[in-house]
Wavefront OBJ file of the C-alpha trace (Angstrom):
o trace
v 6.355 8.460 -1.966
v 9.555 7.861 -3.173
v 9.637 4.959 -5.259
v 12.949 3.027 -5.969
v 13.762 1.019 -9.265
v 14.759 -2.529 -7.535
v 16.642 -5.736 -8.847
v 14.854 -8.332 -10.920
v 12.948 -5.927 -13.340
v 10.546 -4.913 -10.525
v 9.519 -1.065 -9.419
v 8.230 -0.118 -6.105
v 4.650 0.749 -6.324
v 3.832 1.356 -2.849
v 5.978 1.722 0.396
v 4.972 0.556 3.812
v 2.306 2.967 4.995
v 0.123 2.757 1.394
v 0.248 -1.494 2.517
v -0.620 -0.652 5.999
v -3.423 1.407 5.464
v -4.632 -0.770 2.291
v -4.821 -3.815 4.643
v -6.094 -2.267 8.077
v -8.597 -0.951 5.946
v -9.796 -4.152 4.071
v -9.268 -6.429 7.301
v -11.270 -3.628 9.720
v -14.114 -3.491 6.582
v -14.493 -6.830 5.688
v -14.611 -7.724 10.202
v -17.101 -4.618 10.108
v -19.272 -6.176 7.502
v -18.946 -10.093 9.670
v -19.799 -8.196 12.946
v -22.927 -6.401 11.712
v -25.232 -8.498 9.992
v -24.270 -10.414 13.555
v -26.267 -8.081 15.074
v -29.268 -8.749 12.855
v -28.864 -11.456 13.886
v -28.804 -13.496 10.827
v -26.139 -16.053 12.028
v -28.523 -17.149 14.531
v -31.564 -17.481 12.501
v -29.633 -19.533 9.898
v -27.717 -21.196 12.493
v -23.924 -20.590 11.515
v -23.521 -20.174 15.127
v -23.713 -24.033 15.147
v -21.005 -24.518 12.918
v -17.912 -25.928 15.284
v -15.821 -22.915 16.476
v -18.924 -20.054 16.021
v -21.105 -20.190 18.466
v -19.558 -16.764 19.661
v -21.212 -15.232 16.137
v -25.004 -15.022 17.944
v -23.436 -13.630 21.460
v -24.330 -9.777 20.776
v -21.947 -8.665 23.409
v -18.877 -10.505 21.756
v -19.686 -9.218 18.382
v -20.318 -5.503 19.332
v -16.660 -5.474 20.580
v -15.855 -7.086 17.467
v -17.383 -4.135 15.870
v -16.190 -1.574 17.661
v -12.238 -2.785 17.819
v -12.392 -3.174 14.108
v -14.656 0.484 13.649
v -11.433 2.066 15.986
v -8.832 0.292 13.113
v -10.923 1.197 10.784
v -10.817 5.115 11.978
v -7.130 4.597 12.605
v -6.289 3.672 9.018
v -8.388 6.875 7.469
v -6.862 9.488 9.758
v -3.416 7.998 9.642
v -3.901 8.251 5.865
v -5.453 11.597 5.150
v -2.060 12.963 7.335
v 0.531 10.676 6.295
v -0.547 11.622 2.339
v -1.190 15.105 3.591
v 1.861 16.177 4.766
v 3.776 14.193 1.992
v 1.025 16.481 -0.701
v 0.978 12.929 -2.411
v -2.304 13.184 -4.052
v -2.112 10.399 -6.988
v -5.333 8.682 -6.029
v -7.373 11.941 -6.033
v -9.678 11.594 -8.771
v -8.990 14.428 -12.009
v -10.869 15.872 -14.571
v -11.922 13.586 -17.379
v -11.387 10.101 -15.073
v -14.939 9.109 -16.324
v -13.964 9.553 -19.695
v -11.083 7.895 -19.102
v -12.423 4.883 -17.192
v -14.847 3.762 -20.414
v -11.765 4.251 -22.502
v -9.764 2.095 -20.019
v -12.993 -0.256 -20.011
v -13.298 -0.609 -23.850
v -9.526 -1.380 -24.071
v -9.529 -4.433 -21.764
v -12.239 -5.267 -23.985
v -10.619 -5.008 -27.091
v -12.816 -2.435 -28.337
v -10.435 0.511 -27.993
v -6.659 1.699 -27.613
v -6.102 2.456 -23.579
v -4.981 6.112 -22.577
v -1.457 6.481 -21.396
v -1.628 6.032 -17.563
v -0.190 7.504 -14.356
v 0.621 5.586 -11.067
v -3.279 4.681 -11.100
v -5.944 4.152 -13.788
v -8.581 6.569 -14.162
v -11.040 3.926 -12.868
v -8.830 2.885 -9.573
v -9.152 6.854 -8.758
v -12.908 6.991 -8.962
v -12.967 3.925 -6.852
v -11.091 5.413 -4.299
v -13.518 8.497 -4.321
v -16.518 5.962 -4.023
v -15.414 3.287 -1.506
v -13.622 6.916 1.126
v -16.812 8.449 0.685
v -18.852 5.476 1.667
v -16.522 4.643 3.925
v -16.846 8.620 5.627
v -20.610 7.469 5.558
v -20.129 4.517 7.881
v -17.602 5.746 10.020
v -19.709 9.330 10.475
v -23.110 7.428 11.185
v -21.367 4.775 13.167
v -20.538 7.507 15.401
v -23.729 8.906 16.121
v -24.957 5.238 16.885
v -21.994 4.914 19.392
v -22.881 8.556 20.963
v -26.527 7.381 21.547
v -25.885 5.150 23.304
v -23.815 7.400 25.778
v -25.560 8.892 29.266
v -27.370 12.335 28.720
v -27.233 12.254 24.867
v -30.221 11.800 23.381
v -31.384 12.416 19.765
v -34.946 12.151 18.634
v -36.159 8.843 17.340
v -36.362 10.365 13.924
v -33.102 11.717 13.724
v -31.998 7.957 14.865
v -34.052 6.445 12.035
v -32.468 8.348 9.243
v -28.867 8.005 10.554
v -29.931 3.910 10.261
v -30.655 4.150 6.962
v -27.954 6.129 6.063
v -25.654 3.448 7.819
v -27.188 0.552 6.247
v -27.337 2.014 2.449
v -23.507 2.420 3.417
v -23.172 -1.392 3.517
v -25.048 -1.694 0.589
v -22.783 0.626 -1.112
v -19.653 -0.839 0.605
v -20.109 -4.374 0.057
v -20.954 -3.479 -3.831
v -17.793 -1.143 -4.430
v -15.850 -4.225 -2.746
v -17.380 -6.614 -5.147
v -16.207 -4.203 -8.418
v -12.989 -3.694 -7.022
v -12.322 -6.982 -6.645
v -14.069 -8.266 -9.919
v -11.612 -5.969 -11.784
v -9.068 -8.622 -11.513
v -10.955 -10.987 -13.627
v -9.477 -9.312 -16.849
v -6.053 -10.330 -17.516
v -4.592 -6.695 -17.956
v -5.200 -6.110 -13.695
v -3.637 -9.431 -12.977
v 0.088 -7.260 -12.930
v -0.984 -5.422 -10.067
v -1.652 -8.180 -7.705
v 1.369 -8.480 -6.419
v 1.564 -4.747 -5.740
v -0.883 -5.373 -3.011
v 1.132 -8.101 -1.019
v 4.642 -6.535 -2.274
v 3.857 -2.894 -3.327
v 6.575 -3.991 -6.105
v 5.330 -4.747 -9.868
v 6.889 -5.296 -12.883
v 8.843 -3.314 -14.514
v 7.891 -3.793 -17.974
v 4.053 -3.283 -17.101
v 4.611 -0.445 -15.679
v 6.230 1.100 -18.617
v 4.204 -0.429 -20.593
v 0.497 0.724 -18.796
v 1.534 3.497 -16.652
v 3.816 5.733 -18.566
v 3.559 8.711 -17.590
v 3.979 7.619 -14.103
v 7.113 5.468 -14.880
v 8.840 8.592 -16.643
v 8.227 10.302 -13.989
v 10.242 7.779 -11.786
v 13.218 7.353 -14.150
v 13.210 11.424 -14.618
v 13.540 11.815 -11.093
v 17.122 9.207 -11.467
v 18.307 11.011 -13.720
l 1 2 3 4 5 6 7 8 9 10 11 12 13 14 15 16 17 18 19 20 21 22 23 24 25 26 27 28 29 30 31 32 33 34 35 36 37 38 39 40 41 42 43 44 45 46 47 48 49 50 51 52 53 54 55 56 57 58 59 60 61 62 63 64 65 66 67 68 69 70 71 72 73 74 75 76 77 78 79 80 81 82 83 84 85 86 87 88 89 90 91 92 93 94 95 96 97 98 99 100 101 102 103 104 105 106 107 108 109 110 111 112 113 114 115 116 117 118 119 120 121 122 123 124 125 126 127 128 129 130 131 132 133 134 135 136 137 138 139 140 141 142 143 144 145 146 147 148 149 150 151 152 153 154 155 156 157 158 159 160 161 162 163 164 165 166 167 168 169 170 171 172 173 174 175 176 177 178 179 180 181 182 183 184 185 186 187 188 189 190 191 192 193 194 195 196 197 198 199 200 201 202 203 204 205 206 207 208 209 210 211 212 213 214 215 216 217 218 219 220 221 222 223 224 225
């Protein structure tokens, strides 16, 4: 991506298609998440489908379409980003050598025990988190499949095979829901707070990002020059 050094001390971050897919991929996950423990069905047994406006949340055939609208977004989003980033051979999220390393060093520093490595356009830790929540995410989207296919005329798979691929799929909510949870809890230390508005803008501040990510902002101003 070609980022561009803006008015009011701000830097683009992240163009169009890294918001698109950021948000069609939270949106699809977190609907994903709502639509599947509907079909539990938990919302009935605690009766949230009495709460004014949700009675649709305990109609199985309503919340399967849910599912499978937000499953097709969410397939959209992954394909449209692994080609998009592909063809571009923008690989800054990939996860390097010495990230773990990296990430306690990054960890330590927010919490005052340590001096924070210089930085490119992402922190060692946001790179492992994008290994952990695309891999679980593969997970889902791979077992969700085979669900779907099941339930197709003249496929069958044996009720084992069925069992484990339901296991797999729920330890990827598990999984999901808990990388969700760090990712978002990162943003309770004052340091992250800078990148918020990356997510709704893909523009932060200039002086943070010379400050944190250095190597990635001399990068951008070498490229100007």
């Amino acid at each position: 991506m070609t980022e561009k050094i803006i008015r009011k001390k701000k830097i683009t971050r992240h163009g169009f298609s890294v918001l698109f897919v950021h948000w069609a991929v939270a949106i699809s996950t977190f609907v994903l998440i709502f639509s599947g423990f509907a079909q539990m069905p938990l919302y009935k047994r605690y009766m949230l489908d009495r709460v004014p406006g949700l009675s649709w949340v305990s109609d199985y055939s309503v919340t399967l379409s849910i599912h499978y609208w937000a499953a097709a977004l969410l397939i959209f989003a992954m394909v449209y980003h692994i080609v998009f980033h592909s063809m571009r051979r923008d690989f800054d999220m990939v996860p390097r050598r010495g990230d773990i390393r990296e990430s306690v060093q990054i960890i330590m520093a927010v919490l005052g025990w340590a001096k924070e490595p210089e930085n490119d356009k992402y922190l060692a830790e946001q790179r492992l988190a994008y290994l952990f929540i695309g891999f679980t995410l593969l997970i889902l989207v791979v077992t969700g499949i085979i669900k779907v296919l099941k339930n197709l005329p003249y496929i069958n798979f044996s009720e084992g095979f069925m069992l484990w691929i339901t296991q797999f799929h729920n330890l990827g909510t598990i999984l999901i829901i808990i990388g969700i949870v760090v990712h978002l809890g990162a943003f309770i230390f004052r340091e992250n707070w800078p990148m918020l508005p990356g997510i709704f803008t893909g523009k932060i501040d200039m002086e943070y990002a010379k400050r944190r990510h250095s190597i990635w902002y001399d990068r951008v101003f070498a490229k100007k020059r």
